[in-house]
C-alpha positions as YAML, in Angstrom:
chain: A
units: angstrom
residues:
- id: 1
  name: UNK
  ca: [-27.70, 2.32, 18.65]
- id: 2
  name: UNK
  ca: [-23.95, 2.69, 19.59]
- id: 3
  name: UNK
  ca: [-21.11, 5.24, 19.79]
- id: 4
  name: UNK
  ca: [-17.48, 5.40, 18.73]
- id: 5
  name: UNK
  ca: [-16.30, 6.09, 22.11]
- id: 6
  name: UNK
  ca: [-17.55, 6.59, 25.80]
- id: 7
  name: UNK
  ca: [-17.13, 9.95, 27.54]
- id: 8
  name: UNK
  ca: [-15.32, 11.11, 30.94]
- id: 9
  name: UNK
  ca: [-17.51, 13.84, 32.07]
- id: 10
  name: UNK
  ca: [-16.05, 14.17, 35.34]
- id: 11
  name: UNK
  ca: [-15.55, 10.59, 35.93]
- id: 12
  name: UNK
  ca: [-11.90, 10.30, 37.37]
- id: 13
  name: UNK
  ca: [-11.70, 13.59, 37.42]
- id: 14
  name: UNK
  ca: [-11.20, 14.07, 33.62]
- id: 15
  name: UNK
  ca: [-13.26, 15.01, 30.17]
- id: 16
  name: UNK
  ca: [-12.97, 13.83, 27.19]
- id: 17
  name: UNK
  ca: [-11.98, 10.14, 26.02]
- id: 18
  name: UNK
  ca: [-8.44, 9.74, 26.16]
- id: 19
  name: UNK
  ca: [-7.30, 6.76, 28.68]
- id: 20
  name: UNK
  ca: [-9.00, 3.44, 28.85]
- id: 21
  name: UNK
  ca: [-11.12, 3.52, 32.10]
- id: 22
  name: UNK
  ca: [-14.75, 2.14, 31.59]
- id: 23
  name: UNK
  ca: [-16.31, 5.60, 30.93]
- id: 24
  name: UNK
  ca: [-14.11, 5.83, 27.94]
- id: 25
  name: UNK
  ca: [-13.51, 2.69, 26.52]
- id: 26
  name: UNK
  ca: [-16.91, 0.74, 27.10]
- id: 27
  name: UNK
  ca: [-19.70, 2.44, 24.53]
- id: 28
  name: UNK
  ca: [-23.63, 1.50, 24.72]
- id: 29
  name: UNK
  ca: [-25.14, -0.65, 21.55]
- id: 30
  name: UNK
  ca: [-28.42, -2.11, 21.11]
- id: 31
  name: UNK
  ca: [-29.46, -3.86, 18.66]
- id: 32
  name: UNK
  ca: [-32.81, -4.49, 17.52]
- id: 33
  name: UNK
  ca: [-32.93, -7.80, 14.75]
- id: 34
  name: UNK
  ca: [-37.03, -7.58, 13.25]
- id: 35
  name: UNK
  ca: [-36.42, -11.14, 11.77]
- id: 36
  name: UNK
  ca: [-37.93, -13.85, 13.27]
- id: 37
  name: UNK
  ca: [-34.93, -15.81, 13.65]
- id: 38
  name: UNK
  ca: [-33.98, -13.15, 16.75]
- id: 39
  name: UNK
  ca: [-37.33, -13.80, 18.57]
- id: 40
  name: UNK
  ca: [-35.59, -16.45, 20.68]
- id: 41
  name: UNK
  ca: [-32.68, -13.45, 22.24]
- id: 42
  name: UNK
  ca: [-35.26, -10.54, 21.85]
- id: 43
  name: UNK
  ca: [-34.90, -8.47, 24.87]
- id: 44
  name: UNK
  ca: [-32.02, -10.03, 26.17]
- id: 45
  name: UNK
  ca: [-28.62, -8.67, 27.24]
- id: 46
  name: UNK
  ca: [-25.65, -10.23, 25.97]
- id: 47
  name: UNK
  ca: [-22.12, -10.18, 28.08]
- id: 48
  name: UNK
  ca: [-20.09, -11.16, 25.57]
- id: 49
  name: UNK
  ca: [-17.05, -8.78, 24.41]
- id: 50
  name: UNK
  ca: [-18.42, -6.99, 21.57]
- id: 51
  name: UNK
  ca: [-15.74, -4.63, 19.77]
- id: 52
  name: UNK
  ca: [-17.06, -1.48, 17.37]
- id: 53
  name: UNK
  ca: [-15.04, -3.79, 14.41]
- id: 54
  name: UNK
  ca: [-17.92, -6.70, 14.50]
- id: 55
  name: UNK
  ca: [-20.58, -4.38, 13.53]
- id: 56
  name: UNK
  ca: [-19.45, -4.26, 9.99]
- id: 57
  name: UNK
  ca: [-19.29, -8.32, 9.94]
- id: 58
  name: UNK
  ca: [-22.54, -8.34, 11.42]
- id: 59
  name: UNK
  ca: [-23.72, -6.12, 8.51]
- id: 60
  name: UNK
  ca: [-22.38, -7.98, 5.97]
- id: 61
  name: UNK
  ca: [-24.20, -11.31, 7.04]
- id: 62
  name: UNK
  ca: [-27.36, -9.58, 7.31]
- id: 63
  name: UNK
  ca: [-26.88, -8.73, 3.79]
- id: 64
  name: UNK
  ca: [-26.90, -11.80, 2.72]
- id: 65
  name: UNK
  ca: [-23.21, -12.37, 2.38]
- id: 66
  name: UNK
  ca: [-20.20, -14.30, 4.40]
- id: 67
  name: UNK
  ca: [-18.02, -12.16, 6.77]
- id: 68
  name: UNK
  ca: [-15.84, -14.98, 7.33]
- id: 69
  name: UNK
  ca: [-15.01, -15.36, 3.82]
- id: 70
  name: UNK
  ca: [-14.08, -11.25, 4.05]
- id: 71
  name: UNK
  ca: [-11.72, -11.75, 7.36]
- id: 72
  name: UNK
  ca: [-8.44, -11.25, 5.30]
- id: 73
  name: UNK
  ca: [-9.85, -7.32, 5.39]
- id: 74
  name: UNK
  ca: [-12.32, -7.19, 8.24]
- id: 75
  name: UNK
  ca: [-10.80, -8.12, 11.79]
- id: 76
  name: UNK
  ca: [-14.51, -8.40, 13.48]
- id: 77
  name: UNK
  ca: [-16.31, -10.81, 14.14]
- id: 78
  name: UNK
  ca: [-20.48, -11.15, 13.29]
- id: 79
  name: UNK
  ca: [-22.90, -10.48, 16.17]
- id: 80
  name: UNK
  ca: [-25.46, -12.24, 13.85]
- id: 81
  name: UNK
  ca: [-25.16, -15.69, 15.91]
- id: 82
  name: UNK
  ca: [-26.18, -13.89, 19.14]
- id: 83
  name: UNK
  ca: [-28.59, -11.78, 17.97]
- id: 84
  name: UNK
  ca: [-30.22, -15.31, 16.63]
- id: 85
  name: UNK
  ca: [-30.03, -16.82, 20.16]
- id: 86
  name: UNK
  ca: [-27.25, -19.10, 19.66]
- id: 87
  name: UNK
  ca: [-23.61, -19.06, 21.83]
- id: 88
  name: UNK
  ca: [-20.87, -19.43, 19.51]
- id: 89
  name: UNK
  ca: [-17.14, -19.80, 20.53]
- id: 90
  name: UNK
  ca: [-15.80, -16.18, 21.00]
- id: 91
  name: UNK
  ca: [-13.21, -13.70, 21.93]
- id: 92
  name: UNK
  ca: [-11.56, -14.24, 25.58]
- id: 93
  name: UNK
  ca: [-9.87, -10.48, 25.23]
- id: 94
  name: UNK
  ca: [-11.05, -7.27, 23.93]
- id: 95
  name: UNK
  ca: [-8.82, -4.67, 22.78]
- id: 96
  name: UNK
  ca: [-8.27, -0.78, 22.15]
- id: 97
  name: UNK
  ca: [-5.41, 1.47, 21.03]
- id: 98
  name: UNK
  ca: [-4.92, 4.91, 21.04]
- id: 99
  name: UNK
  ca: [-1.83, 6.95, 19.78]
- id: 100
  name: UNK
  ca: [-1.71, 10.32, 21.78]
- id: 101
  name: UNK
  ca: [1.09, 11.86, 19.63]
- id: 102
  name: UNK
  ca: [-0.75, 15.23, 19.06]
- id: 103
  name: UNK
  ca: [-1.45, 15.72, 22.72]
- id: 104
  name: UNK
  ca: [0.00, 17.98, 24.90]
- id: 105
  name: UNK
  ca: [0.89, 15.23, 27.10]
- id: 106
  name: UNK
  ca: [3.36, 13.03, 25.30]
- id: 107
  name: UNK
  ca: [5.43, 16.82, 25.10]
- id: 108
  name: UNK
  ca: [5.48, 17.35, 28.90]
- id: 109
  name: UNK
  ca: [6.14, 13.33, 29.32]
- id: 110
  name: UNK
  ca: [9.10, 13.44, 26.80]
- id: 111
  name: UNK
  ca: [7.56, 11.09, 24.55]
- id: 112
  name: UNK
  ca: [8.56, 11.05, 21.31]
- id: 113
  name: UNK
  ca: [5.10, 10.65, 18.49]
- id: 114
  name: UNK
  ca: [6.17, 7.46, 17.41]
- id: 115
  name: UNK
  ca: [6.19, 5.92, 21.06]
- id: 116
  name: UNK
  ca: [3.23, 8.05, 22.36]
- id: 117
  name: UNK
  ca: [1.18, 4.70, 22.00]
- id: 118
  name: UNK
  ca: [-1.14, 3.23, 24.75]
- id: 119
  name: UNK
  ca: [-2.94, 0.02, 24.50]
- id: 120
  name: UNK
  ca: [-5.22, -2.26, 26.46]
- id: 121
  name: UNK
  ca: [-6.36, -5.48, 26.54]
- id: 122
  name: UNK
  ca: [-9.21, -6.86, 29.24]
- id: 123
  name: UNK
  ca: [-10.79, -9.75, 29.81]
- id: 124
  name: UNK
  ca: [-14.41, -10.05, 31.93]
- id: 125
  name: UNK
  ca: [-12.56, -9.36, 35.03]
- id: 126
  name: UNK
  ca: [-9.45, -7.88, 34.83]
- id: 127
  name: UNK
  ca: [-7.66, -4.60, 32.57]
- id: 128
  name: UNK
  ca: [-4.29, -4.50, 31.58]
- id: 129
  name: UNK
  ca: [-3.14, -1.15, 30.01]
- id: 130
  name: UNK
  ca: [0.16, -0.58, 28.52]
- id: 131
  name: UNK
  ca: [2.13, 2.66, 27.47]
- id: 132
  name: UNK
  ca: [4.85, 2.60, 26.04]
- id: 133
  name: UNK
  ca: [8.17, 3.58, 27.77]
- id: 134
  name: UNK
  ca: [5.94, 3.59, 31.39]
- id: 135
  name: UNK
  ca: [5.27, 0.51, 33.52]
- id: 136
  name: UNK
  ca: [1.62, -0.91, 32.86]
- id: 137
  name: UNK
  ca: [-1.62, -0.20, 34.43]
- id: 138
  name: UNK
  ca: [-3.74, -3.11, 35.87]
- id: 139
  name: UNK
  ca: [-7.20, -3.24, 37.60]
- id: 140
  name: UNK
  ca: [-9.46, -5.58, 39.11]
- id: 141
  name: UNK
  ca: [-12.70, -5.00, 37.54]
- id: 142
  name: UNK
  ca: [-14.38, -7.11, 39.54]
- id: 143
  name: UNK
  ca: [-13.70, -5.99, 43.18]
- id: 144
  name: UNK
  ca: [-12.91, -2.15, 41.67]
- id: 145
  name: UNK
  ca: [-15.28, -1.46, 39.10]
- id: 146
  name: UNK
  ca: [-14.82, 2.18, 39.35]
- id: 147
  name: UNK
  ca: [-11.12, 1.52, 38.60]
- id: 148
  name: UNK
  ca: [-9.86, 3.37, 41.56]
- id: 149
  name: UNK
  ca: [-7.06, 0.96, 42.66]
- id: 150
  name: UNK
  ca: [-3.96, 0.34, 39.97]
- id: 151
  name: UNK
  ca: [-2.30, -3.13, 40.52]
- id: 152
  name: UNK
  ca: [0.47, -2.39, 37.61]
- id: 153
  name: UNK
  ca: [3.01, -2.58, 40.20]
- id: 154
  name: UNK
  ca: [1.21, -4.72, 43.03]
- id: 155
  name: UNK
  ca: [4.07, -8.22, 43.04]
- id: 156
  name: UNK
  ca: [1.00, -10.06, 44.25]
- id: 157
  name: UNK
  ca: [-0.60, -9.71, 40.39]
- id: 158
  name: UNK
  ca: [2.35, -10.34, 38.37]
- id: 159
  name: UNK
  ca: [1.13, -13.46, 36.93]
- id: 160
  name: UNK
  ca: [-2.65, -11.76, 35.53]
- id: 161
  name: UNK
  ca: [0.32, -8.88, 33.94]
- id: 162
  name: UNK
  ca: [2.00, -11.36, 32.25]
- id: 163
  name: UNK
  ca: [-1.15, -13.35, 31.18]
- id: 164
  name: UNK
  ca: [-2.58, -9.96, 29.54]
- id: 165
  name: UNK
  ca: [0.99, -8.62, 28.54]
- id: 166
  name: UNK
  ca: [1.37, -12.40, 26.48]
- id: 167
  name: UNK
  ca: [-2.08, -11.94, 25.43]
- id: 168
  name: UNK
  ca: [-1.31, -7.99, 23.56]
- id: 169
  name: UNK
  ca: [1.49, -9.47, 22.15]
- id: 170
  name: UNK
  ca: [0.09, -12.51, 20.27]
- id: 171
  name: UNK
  ca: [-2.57, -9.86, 19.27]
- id: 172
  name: UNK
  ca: [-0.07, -7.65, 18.26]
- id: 173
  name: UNK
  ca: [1.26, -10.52, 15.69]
- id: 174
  name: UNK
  ca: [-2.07, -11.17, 14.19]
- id: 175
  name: UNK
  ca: [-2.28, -10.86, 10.41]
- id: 176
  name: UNK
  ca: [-3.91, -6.79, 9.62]
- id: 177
  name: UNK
  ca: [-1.75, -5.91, 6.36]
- id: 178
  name: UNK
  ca: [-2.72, -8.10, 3.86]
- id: 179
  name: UNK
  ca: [-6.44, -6.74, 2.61]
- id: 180
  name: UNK
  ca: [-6.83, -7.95, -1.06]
- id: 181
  name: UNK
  ca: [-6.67, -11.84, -1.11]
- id: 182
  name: UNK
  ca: [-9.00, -13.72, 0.95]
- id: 183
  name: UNK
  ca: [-7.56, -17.45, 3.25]
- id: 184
  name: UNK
  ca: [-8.95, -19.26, 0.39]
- id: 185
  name: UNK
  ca: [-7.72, -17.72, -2.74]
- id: 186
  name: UNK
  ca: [-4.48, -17.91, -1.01]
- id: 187
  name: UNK
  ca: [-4.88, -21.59, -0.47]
- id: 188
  name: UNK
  ca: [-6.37, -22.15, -4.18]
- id: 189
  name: UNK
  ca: [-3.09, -20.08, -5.66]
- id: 190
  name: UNK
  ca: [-0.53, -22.02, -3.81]
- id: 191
  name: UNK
  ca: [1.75, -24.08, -5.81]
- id: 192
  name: UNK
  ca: [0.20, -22.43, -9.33]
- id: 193
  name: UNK
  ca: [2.72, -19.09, -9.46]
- id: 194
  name: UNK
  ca: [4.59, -20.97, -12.47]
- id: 195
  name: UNK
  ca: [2.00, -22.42, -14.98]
- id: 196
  name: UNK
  ca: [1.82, -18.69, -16.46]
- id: 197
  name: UNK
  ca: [3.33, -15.48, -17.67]
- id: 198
  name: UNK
  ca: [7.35, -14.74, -17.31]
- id: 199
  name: UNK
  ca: [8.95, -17.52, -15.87]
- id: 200
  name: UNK
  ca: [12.05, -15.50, -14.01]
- id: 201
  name: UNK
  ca: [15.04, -17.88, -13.82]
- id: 202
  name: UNK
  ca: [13.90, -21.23, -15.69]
- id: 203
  name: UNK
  ca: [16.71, -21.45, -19.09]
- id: 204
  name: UNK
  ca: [13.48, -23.15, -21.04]
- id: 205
  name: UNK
  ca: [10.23, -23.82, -20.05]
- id: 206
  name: UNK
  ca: [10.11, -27.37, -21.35]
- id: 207
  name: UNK
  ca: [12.53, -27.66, -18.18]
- id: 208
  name: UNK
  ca: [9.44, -27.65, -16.38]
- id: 209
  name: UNK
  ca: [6.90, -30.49, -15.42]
...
C-alpha cells in the first residue's frame, strides 16, 4: 500500500504537492511479505529511507530474479532484505526532484523552463532543498518537524548546507543514461571490441595479435 506522492491539504497553507515539505514528499507504504522468511520483521516499522524507485527492485527479487544484476537500468534498491528481518548497508540520503516549468510560478518568478528545477536531498534529521537561481532551503527536522523554521540562510548551519549541497551533487553525477548493458557485460566486453567485424584503422589484420 503506497502512493506516488503525499498531499498538502492545508498543511502550510497550500494544496496540492508541489514543494518538498513532509506532507508532500514523504508517502505511506506497507508492505505485507506472506513468506515465512518475513515472520522475523512482521509487524514491524522500518526507519530506513525507502524511495518509490526500490519498489520495482524489491519486485524483481521476489520474482525470483537479481535486481542488482538489473542496476545499470533500475536506480532502487530491494526492500526484500528488510522485509526478511535483516539490516543491510543502505542509503544515508534520500532524494526528490521536481521540474515546475508548466506552473504559473516559474512565469511570475522569471524563471526560464529549463531552470524551473527544484531538488532535495535529506538525511534522518536534516532537509536541504535547492532551486535553481534562488538560495537553498534548509530545515531541522528534528527540533522543527512541522518545517516551520528555514535555516537556508542561518551562518550558524553553513556546514549541514554544504554537507547536503556536496551530497546532491555527487548524486547528481551518478551513472542514469546508460540502460542496455549491465556492470558485468561491460566488464566481460572490455578489451574484446577488436577480435570481430570491421576493424576501422588496422592496414591488415594479421597486424594484429
Amino acid at each position: 500500500f503506497t502512493s506516488d506522492h503525499g498531499d498538502y491539504l492545508g498543511d502550510h497553507w497550500l494544496g496540492e504537492k508541489d514543494l518538498f515539505h513532509e506532507p508532500s514528499v514523504k508517502v505511506p507504504l506497507i508492505i505485507c511479505d506472506p513468506s515465512r522468511e518475513a515472520d522475523t520483521a512482521r509487524g514491524s516499522v522500518c526507519d530506513a529511507l525507502v524511495e518509490s524507485i526500490d519498489l520495482l527492485p524489491t519486485y524483481v527479487d521476489i520474482a525470483g530474479g537479481d535486481a542488482k544484476e538489473q542496476s545499470h537500468r533500475l536506480e532502487g534498491r530491494s526492500l526484500l532484505p528488510w522485509l526478511r528481518g535483516e539490516t543491510p548497508q543502505w542509503r544515508t540520503f534520500a532524494f526528490s526532484e521536481y521540474d515546475y516549468s508548466m506552473l504559473p510560478a516559474s512565469a511570475k518568478l522569471g524563471v526560464a523552463p529549463n531552470d524551473a528545477r527544484l531538488f532535495m536531498v535529506r538525511d534522518k534529521r536534516w532537509k536541504y532543498v535547492h532551486a535553481v537561481g534562488f538560495r537553498p532551503m534548509l530545515y531541522d527536522l528534528k527540533n522543527d518537524p512541522n518545517e516551520f523554521t528555514d535555516l537556508g540562510a542561518d551562518e550558524a548551519h553553513a556546514g549541514e548546507r554544504r554537507r547536503l549541497a556536496a551530497a546532491l551533487a555527487e548524486w547528481g553525477l551518478r551513472q542514469s543514461q546508460r540502460t542496455t548493458r549491465s556492470e558485468k557485460q561491460i566488464s566481460t566486453a572490455r578489451g574484446k571490441s577488436l577480435r570481430k567485424g570491421i576493424l576501422i584503422g588496422v592496414w591488415d589484420e594479421s597486424d594484429l595479435p
